[in-house]
FIKOLZA-1660 file (N, C-alpha, C; in steps of 0.1 Angstrom, whole numbers, plus 5000, padded with zeros to 4 digits):
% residues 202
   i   px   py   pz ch aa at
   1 4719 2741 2942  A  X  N
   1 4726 2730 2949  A  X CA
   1 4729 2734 2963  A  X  C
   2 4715 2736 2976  A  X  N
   2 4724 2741 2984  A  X CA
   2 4725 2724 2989  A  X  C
   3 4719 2727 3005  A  X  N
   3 4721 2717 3014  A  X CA
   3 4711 2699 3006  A  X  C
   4 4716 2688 3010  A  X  N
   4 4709 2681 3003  A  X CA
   4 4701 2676 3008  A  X  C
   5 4691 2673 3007  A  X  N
   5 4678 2668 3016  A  X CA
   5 4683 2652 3018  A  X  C
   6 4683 2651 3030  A  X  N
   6 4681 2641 3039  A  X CA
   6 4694 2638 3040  A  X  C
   7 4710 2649 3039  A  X  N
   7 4721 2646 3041  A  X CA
   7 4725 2656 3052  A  X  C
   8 4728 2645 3060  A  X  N
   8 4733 2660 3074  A  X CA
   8 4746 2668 3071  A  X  C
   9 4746 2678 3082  A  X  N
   9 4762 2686 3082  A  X CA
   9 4771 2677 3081  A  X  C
  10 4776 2671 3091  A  X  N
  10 4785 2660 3092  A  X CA
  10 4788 2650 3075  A  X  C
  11 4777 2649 3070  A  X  N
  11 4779 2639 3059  A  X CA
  11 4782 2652 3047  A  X  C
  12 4775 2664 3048  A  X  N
  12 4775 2672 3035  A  X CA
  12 4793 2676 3041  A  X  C
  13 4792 2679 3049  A  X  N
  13 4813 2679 3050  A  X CA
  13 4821 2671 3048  A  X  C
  14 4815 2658 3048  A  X  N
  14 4829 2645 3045  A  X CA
  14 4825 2647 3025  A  X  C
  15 4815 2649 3024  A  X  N
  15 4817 2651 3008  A  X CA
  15 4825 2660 3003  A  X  C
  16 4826 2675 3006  A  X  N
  16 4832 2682 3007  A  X CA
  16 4845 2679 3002  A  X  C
  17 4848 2674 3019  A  X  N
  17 4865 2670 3017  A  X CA
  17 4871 2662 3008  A  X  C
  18 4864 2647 3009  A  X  N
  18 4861 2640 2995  A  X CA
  18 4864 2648 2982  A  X  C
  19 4857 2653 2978  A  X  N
  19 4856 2659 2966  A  X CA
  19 4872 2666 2963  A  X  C
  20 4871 2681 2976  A  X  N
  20 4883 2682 2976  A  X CA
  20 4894 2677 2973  A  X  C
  21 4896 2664 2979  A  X  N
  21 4908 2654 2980  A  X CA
  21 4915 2654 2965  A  X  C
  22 4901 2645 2957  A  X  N
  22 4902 2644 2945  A  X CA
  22 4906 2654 2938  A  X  C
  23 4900 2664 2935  A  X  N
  23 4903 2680 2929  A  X CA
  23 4915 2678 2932  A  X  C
  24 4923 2682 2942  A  X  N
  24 4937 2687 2946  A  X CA
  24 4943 2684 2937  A  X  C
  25 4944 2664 2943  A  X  N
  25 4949 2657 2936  A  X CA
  25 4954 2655 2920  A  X  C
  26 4941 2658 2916  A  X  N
  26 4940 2655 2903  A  X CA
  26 4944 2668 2895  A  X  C
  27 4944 2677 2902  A  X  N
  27 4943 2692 2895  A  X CA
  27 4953 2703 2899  A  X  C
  28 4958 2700 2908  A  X  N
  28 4968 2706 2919  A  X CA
  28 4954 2718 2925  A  X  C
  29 4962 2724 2933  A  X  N
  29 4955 2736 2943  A  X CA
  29 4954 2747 2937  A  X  C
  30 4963 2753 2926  A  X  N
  30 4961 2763 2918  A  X CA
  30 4952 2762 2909  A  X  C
  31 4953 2748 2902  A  X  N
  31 4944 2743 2891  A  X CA
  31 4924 2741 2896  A  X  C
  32 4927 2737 2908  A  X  N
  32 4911 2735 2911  A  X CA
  32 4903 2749 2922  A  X  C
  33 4892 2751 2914  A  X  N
  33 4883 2765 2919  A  X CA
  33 4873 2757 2928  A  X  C
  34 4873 2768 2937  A  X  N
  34 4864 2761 2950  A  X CA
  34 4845 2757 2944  A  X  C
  35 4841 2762 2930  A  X  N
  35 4829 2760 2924  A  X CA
  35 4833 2745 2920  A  X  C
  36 4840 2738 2914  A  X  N
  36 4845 2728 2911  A  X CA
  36 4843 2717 2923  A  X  C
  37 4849 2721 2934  A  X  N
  37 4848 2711 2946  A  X CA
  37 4833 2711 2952  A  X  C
  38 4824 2722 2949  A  X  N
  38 4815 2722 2952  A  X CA
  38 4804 2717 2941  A  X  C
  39 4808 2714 2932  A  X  N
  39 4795 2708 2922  A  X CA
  39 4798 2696 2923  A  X  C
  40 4815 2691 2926  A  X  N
  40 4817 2676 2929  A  X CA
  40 4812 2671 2938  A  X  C
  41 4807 2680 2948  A  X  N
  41 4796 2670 2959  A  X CA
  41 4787 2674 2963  A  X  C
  42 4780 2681 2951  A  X  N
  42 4766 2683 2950  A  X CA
  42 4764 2695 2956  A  X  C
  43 4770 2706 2962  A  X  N
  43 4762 2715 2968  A  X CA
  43 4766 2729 2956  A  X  C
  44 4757 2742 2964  A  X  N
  44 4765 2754 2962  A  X CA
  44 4779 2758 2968  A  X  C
  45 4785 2771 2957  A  X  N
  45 4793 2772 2966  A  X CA
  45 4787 2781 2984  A  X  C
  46 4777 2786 2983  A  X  N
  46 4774 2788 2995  A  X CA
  46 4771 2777 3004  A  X  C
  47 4772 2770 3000  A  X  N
  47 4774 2755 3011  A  X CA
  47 4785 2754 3019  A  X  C
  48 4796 2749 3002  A  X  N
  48 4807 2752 3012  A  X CA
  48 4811 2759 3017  A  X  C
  49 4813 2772 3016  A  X  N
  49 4817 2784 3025  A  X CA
  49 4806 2785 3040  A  X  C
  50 4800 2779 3042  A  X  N
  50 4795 2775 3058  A  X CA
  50 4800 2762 3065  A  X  C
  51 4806 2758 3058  A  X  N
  51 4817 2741 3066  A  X CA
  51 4831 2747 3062  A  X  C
  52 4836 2754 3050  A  X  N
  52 4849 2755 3050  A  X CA
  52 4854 2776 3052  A  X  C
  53 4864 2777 3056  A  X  N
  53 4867 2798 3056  A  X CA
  53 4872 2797 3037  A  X  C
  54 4872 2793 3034  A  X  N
  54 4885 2790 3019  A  X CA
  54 4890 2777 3015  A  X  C
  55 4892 2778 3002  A  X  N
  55 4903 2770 2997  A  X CA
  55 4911 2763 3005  A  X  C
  56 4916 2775 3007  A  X  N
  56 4933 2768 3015  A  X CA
  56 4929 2759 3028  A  X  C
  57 4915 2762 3038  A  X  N
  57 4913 2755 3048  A  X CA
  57 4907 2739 3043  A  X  C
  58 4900 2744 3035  A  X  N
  58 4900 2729 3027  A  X CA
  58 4910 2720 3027  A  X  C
  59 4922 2726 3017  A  X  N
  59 4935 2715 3010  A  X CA
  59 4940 2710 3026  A  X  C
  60 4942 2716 3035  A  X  N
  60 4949 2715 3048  A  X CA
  60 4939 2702 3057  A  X  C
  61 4921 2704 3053  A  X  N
  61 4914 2695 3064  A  X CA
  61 4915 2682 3053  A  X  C
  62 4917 2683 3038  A  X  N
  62 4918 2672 3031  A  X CA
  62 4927 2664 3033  A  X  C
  63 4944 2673 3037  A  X  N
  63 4957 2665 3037  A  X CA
  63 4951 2658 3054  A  X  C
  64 4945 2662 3062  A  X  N
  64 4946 2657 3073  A  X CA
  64 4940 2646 3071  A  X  C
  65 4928 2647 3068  A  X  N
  65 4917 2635 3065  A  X CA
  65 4923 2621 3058  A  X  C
  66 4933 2629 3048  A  X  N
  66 4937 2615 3039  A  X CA
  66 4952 2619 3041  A  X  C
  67 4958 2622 3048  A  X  N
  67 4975 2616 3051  A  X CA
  67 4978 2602 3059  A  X  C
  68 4990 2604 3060  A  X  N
  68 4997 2594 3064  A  X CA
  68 4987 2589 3074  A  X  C
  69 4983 2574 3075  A  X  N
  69 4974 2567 3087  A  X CA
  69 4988 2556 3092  A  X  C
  70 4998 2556 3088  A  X  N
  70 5003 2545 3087  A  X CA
  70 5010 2540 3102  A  X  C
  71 5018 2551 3109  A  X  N
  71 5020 2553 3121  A  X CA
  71 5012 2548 3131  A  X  C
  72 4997 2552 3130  A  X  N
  72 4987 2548 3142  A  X CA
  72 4985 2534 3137  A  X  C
  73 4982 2528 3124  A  X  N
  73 4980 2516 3118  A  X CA
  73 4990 2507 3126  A  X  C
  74 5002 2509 3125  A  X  N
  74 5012 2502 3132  A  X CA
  74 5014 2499 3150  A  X  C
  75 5009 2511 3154  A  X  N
  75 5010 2513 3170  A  X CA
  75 4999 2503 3175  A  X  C
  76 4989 2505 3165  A  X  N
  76 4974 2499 3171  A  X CA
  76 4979 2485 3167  A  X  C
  77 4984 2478 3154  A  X  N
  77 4983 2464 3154  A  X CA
  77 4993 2462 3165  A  X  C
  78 5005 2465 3169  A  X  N
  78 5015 2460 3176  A  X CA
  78 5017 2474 3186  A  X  C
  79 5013 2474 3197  A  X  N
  79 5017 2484 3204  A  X CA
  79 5029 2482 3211  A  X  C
  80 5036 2467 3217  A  X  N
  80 5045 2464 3223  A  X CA
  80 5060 2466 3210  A  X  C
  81 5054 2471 3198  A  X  N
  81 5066 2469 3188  A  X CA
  81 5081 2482 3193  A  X  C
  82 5092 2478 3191  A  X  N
  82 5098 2487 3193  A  X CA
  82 5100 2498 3186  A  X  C
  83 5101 2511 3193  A  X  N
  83 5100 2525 3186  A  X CA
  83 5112 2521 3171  A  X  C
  84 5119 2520 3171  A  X  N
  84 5130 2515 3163  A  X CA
  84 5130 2508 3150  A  X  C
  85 5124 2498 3156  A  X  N
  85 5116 2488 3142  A  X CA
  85 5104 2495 3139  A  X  C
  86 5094 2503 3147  A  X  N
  86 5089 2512 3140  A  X CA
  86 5090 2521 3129  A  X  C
  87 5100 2528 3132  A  X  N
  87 5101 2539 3122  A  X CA
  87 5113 2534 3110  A  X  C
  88 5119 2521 3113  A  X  N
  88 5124 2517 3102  A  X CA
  88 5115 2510 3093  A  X  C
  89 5101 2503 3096  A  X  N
  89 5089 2495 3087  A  X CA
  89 5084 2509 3080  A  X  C
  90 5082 2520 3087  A  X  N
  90 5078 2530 3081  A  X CA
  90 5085 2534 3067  A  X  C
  91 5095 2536 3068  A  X  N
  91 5108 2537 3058  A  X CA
  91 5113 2531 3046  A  X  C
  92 5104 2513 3054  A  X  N
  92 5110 2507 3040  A  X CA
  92 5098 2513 3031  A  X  C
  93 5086 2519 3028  A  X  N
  93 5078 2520 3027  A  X CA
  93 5076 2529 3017  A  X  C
  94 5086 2543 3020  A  X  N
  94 5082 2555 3018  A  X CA
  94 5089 2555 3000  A  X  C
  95 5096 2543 2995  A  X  N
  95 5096 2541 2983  A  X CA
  95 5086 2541 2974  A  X  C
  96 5076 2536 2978  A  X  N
  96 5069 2529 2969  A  X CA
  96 5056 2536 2962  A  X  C
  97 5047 2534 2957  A  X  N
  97 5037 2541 2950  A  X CA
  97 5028 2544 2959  A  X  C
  98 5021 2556 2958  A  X  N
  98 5013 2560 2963  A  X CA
  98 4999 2559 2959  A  X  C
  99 4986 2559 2968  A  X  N
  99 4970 2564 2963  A  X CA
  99 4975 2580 2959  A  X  C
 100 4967 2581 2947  A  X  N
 100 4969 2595 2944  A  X CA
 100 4968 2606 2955  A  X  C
 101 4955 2602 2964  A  X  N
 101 4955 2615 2976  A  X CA
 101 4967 2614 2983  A  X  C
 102 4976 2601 2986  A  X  N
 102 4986 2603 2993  A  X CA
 102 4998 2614 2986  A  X  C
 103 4995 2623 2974  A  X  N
 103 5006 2634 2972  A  X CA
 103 5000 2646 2977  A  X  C
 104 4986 2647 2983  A  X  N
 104 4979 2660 2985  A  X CA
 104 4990 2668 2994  A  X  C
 105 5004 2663 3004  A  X  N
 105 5011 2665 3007  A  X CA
 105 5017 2679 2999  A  X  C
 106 5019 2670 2986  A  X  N
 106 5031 2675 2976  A  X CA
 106 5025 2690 2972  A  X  C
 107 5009 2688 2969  A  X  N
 107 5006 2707 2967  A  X CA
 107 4999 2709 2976  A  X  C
 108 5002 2708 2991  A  X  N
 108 4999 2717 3003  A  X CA
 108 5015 2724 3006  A  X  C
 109 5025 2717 3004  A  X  N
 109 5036 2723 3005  A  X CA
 109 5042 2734 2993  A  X  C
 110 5036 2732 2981  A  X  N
 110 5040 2736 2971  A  X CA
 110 5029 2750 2970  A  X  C
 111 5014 2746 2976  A  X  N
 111 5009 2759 2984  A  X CA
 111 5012 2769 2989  A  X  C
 112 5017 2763 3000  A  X  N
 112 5023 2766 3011  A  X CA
 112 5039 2779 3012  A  X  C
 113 5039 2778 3000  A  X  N
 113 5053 2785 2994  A  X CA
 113 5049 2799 2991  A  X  C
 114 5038 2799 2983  A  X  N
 114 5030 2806 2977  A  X CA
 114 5021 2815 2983  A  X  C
 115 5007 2811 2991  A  X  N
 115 5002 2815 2999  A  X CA
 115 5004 2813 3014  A  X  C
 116 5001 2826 3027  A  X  N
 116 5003 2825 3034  A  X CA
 116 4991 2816 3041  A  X  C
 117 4976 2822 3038  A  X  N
 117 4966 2812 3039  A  X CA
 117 4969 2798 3036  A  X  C
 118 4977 2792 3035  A  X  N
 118 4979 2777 3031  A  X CA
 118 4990 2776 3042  A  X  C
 119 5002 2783 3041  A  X  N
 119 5015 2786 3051  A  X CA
 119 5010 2783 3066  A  X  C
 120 5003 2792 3071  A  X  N
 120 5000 2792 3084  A  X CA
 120 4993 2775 3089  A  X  C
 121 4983 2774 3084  A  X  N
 121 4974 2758 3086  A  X CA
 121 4987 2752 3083  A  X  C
 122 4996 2746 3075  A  X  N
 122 5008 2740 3073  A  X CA
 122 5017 2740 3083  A  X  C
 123 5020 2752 3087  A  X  N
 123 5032 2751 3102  A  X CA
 123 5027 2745 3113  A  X  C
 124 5013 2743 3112  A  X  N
 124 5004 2736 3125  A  X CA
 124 5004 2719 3119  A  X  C
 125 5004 2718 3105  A  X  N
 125 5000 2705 3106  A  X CA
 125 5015 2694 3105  A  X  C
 126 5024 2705 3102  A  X  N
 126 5039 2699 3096  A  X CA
 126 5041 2698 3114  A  X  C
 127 5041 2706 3125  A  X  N
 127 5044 2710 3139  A  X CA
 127 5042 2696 3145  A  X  C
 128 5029 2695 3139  A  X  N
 128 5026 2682 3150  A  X CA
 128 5024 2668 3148  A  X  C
 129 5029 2669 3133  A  X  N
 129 5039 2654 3131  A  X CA
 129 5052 2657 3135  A  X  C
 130 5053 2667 3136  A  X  N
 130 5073 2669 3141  A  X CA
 130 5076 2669 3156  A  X  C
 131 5066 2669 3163  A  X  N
 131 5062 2666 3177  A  X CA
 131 5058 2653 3180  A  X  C
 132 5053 2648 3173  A  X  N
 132 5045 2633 3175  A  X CA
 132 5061 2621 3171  A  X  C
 133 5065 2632 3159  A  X  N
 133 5081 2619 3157  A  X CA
 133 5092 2620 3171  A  X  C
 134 5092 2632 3178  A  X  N
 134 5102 2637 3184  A  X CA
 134 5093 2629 3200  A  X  C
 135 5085 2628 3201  A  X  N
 135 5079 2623 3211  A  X CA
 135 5084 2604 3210  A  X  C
 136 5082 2604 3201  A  X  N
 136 5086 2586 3198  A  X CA
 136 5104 2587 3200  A  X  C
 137 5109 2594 3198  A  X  N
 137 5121 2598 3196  A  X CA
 137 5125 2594 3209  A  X  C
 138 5117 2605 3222  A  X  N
 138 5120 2602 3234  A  X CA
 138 5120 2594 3241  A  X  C
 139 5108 2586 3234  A  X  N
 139 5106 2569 3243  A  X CA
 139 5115 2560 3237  A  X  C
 140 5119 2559 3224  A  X  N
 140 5132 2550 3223  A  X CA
 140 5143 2556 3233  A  X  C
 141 5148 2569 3235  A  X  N
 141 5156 2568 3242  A  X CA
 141 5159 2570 3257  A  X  C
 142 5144 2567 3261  A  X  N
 142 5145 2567 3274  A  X CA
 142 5147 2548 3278  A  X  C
 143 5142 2538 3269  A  X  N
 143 5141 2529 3266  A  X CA
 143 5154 2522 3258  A  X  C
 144 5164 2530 3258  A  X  N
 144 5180 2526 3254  A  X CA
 144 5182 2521 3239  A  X  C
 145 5169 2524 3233  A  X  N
 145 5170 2523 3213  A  X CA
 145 5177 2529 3210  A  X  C
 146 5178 2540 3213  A  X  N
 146 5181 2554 3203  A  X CA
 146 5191 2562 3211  A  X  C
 147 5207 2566 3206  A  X  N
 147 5214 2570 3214  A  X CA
 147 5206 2587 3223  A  X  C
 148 5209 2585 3235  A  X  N
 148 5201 2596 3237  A  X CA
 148 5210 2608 3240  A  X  C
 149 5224 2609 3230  A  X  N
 149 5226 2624 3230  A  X CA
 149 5220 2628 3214  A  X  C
 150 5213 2624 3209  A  X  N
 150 5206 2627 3195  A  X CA
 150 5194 2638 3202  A  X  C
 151 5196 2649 3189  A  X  N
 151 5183 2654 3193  A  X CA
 151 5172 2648 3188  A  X  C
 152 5160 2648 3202  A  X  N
 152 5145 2645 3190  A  X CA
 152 5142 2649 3181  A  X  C
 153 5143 2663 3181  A  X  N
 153 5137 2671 3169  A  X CA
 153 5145 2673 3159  A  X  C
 154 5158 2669 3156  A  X  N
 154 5165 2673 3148  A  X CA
 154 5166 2653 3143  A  X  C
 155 5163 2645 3146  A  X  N
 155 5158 2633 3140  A  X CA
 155 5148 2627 3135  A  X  C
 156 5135 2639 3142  A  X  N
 156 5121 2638 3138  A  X CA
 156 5124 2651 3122  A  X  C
 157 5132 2660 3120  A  X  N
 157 5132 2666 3110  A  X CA
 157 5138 2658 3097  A  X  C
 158 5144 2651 3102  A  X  N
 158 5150 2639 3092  A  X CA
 158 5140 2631 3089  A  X  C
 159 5134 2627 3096  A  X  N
 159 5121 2616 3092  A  X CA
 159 5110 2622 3081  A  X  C
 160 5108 2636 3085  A  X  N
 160 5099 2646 3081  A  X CA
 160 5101 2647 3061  A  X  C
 161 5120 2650 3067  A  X  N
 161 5123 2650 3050  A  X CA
 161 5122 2643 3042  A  X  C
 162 5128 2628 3045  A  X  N
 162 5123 2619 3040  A  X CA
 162 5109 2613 3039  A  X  C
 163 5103 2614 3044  A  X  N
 163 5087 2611 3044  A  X CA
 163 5083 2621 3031  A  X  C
 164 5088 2635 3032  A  X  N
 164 5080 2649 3020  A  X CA
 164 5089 2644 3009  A  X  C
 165 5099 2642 3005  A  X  N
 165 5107 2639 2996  A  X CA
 165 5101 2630 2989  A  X  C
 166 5100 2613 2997  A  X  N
 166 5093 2606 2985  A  X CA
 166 5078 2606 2981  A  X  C
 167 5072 2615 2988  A  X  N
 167 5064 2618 2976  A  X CA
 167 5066 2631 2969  A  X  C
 168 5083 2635 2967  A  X  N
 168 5083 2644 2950  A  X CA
 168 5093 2636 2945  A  X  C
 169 5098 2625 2950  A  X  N
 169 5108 2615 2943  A  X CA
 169 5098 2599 2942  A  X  C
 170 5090 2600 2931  A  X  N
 170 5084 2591 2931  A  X CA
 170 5087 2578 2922  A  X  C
 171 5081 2569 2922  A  X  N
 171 5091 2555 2915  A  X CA
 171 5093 2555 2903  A  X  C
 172 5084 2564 2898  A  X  N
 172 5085 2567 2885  A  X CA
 172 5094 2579 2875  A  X  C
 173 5104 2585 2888  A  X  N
 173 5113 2594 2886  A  X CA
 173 5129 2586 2890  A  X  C
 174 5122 2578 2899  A  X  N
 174 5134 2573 2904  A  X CA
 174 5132 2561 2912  A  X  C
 175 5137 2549 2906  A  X  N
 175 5133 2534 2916  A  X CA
 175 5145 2531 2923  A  X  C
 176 5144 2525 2934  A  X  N
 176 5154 2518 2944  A  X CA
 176 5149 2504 2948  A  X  C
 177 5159 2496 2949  A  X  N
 177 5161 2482 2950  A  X CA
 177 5154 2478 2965  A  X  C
 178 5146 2470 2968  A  X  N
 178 5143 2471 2984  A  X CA
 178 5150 2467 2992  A  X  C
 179 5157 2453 2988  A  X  N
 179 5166 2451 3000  A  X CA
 179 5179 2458 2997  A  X  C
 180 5184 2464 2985  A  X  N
 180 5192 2477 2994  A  X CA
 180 5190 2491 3001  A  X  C
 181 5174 2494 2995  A  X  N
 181 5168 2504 3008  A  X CA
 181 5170 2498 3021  A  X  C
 182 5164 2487 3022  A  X  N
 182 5163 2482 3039  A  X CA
 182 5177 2479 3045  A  X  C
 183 5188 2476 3031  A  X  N
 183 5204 2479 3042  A  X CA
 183 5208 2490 3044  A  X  C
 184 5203 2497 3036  A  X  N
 184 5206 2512 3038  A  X CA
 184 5202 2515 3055  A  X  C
 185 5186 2514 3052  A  X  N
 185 5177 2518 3069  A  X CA
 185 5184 2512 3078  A  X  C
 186 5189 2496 3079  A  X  N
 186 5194 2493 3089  A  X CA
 186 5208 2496 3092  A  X  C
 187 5213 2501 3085  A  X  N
 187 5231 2508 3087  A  X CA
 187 5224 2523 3091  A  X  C
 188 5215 2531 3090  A  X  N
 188 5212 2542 3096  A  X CA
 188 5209 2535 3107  A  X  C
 189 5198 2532 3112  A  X  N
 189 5198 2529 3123  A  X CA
 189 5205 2523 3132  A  X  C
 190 5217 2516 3132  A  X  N
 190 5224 2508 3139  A  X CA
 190 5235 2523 3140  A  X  C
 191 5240 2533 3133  A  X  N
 191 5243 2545 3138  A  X CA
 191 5239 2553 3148  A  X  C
 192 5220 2551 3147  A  X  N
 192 5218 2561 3159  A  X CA
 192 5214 2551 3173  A  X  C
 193 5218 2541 3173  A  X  N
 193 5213 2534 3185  A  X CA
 193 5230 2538 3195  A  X  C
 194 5224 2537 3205  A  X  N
 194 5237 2542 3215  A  X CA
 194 5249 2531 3213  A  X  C
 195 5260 2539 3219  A  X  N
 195 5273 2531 3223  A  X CA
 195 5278 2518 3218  A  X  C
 196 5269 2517 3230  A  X  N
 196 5272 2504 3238  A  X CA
 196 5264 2488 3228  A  X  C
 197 5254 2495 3223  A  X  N
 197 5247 2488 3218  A  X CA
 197 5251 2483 3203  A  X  C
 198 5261 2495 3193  A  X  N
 198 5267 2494 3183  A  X CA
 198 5281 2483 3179  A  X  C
 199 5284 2481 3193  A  X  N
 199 5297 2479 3192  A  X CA
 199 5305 2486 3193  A  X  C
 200 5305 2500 3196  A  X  N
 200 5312 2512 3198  A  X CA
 200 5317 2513 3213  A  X  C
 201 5328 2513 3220  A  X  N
 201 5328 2517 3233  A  X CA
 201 5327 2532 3239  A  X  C
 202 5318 2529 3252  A  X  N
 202 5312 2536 3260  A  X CA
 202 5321 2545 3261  A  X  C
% end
């Protein structure tokens, strides 16, 4: 099973990852052998070890491939939306059931504990969603949403938590009511908007 006739590099990689996905998923990271990912899409393992260094670089290009789209989904249908009602649509959200790949999260971090090959790719991919939230952070509060003595990054770590949390608090461990999630979101948020805007004096 090496290379497949008439499938290029590019396509013998998205199977790859594919396969991957599923494995993870379905098997956790400890549970699935890199022969396994590789007979799920047709090759040797000498295949994959010429698109992937290991395992662990796998679980990490699989969480990327199939994480959260939901952010750019949002920005692109409504770009004029405000940062604010952003990340609160995001939120009511983070309740609810997931596609199975959407936990590959749950054993890249549970990886990640374990091995440092999994650890390292992880501080880069956790970094720059924690940058990308703290970046949004800035333009609400340059734009008077968001009180701007809040730290970005210490509000982008909050978002972080709750985004990793519900997928290990899943609906089936634990349900919540939606319209009192969403009074919940909107009493947080009406905390971190500035002053003036709360009803609080300046």
């Amino acid at each position: 099973m090496g290379r497949i006739a008439g499938v290029t590099a590019a396509e013998t990689r998205e199977r790859l990852v594919s396969a991957a996905a599923d494995a993870f998923a379905e098997r956790g990271y400890d549970g699935t052998r890199v022969a396994d990912i590789a007979a799920a899409a047709g090759v040797s393992n000498g295949a994959l070890y010429a698109h992937f260094g290991s395992k662990a670089e796998l679980l990490v290009v699989a969480l990327r491939t199939n994480g959260p789209r939901l952010l750019a989904e949002l920005l692109t249908a409504d770009p004029d939306r405000s940062v604010a009602d952003l990340l609160v649509s995001i939120g009511r959200r983070l309740p609810r059931r997931r596609d199975p790949r959407g936990y590959l999260i749950v054993e890249a971090l549970v990886a990640a504990r374990r091995d440092e090959d999994v650890a390292r790719p992880m501080r880069r991919y956790v970094g720059e969603r924690a940058d990308r939230l703290a970046g949004l952070v800035g333009v609400a509060q340059a734009g008077g949403e968001l009180d701007p003595a809040l730290s970005p990054g210490a509000l982008a770590h909050l978002c972080l938590l709750l985004a990793f949390g519900s997928a290990l608090v899943t609906p089936d461990l634990h349900a919540v009511d939606d319209q009192e999630w969403t009074a919940l979101l909107d009493r947080v948020l009406a905390a971190l908007t500035p002053p003036s805007q709360n009803g609080a004096p300046e």
